[in-house]
C-alpha positions as CSV (number, residue, x, y, z in Angstrom):
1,X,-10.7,-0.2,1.9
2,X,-13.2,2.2,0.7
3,X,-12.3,4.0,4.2
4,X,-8.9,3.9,4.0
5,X,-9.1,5.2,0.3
6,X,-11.0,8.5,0.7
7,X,-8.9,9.3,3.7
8,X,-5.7,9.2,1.4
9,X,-7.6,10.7,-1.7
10,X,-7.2,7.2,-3.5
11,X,-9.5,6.4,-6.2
12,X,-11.7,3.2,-4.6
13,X,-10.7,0.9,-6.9
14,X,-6.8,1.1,-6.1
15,X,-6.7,-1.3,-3.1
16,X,-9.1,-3.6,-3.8
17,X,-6.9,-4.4,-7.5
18,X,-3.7,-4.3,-5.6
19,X,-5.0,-6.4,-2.7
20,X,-6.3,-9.4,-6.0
21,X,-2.8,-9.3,-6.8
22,X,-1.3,-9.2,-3.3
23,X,-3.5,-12.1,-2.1
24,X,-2.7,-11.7,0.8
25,X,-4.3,-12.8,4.1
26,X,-4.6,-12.5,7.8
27,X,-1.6,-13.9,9.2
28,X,0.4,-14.4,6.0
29,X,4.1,-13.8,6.0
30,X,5.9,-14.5,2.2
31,X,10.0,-14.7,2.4
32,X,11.1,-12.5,-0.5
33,X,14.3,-13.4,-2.4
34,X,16.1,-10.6,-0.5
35,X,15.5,-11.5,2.8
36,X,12.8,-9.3,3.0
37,X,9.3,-10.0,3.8
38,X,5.7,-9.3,2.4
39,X,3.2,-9.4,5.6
40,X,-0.5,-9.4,6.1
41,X,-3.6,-8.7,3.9
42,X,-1.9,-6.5,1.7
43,X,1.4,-8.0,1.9
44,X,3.3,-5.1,3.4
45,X,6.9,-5.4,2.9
46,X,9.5,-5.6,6.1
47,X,11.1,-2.6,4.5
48,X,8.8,-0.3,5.5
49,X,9.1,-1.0,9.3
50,X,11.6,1.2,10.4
51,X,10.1,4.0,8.8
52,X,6.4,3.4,10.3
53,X,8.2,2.9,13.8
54,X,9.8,5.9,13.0
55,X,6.6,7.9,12.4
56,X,4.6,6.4,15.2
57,X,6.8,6.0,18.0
58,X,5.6,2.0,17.7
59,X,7.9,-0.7,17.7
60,X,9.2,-2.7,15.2
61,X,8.0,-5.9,16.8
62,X,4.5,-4.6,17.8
63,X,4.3,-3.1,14.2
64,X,5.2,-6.5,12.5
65,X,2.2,-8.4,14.5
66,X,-0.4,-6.1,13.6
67,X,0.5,-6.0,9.8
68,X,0.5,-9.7,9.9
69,X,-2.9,-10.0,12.1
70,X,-5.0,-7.1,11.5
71,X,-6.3,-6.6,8.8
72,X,-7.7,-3.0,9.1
73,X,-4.7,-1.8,10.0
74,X,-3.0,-3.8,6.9
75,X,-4.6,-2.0,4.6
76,X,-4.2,1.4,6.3
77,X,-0.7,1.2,6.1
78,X,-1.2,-0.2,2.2
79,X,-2.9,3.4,1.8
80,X,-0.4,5.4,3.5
81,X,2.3,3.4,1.2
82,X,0.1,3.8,-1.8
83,X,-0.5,8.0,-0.9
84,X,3.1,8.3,-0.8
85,X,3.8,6.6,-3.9
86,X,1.9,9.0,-5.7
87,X,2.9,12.0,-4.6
88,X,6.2,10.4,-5.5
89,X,5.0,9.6,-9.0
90,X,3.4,13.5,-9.7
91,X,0.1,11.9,-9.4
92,X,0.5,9.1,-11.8
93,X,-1.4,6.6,-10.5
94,X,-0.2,3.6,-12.8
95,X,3.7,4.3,-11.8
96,X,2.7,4.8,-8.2
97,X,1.0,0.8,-8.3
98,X,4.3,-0.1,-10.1
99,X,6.1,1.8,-7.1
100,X,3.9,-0.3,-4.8
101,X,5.7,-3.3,-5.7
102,X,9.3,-1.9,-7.0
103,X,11.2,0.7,-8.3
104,X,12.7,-1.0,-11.2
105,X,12.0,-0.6,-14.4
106,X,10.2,-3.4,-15.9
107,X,9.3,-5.1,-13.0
108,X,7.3,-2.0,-11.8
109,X,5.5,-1.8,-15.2
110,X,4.4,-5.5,-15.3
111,X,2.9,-5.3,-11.8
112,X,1.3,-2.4,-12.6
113,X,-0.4,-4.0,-15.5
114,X,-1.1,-6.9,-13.0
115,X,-2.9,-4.9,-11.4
116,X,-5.2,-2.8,-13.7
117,X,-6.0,-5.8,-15.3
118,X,-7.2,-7.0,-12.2
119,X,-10.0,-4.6,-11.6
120,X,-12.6,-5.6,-14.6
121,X,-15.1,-3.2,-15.3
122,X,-13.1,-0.5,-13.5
123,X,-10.9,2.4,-14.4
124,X,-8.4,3.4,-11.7
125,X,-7.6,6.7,-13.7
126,X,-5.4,9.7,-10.6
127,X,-7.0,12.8,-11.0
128,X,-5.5,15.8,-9.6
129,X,-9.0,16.8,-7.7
130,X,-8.5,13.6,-5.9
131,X,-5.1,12.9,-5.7
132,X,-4.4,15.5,-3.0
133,X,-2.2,15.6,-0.4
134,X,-4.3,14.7,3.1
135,X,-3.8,17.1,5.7
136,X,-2.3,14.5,8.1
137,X,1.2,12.4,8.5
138,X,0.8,9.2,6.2
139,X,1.5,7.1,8.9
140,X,-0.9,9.0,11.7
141,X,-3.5,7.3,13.6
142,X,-2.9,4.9,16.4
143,X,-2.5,1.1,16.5
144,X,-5.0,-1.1,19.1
């Protein structure tokens, strides 16, 4: 994670508080209520498959398996989410963890509480120093 974080200019703590929340696992696949589902480790939402496909020429299928089975790769993607997230949110890291989980109001805010209280002892605080854009595609790199 700690990886995955500096190469998206995350601050450290970010994945390890959303991933105490996520509690998610090698091969776990959770059904959401809209038909949806939350794969892998970090529990990567079906939603974003089409658009990783999109950017890496992968398909849908292969892309589903590895969120679900490997790990490393889980959590890559979980950055690449996260990184986009908070260039959405203008570097606010607490909205971009809302974002992580939703868009709507209320909903966003309580997982993003969720999470912050998760990480004891640590401030996950987006500073602009560190919060840059990286210098490659979000969803770059290759898949084994």
């Amino acid at each position: 994670m700690a990886t995955v974080a500096a190469f998206y200019h995350l601050p450290s703590q970010a994945l390890p508080a959303i991933h105490a929340v996520e509690n998610g696992h090698a091969g776990s696949v959770e059904r959401n209520k809209n038909g949806t589902d939350d794969l892998g480790a970090m529990q990567i939402n079906t939603v974003w498959l089409p658009t990783i496909s999109h950017s890496t020429g992968v398909s849908i299928r292969r892309l589903r398996a590895a969120l679900i089975h490997q790990d490393c790769f889980n959590v890559a993607v979980a950055g690449a989410i996260l990184r986009i997230y908070l260039n959405e949110a203008g570097d606010d890291l607490v909205t971009a963890i809302g974002f992580y989980h939703s868009h709507t109001p209320g909903i966003r805010e309580a997982y993003a509480f969720r999470v912050l209280a998760s990480a004891p002892g640590a401030t996950l605080q987006a500073r602009r120093d560190s919060a840059s854009k990286p210098q490659r595609g979000a969803f770059s790199g290759r898949l084994s």
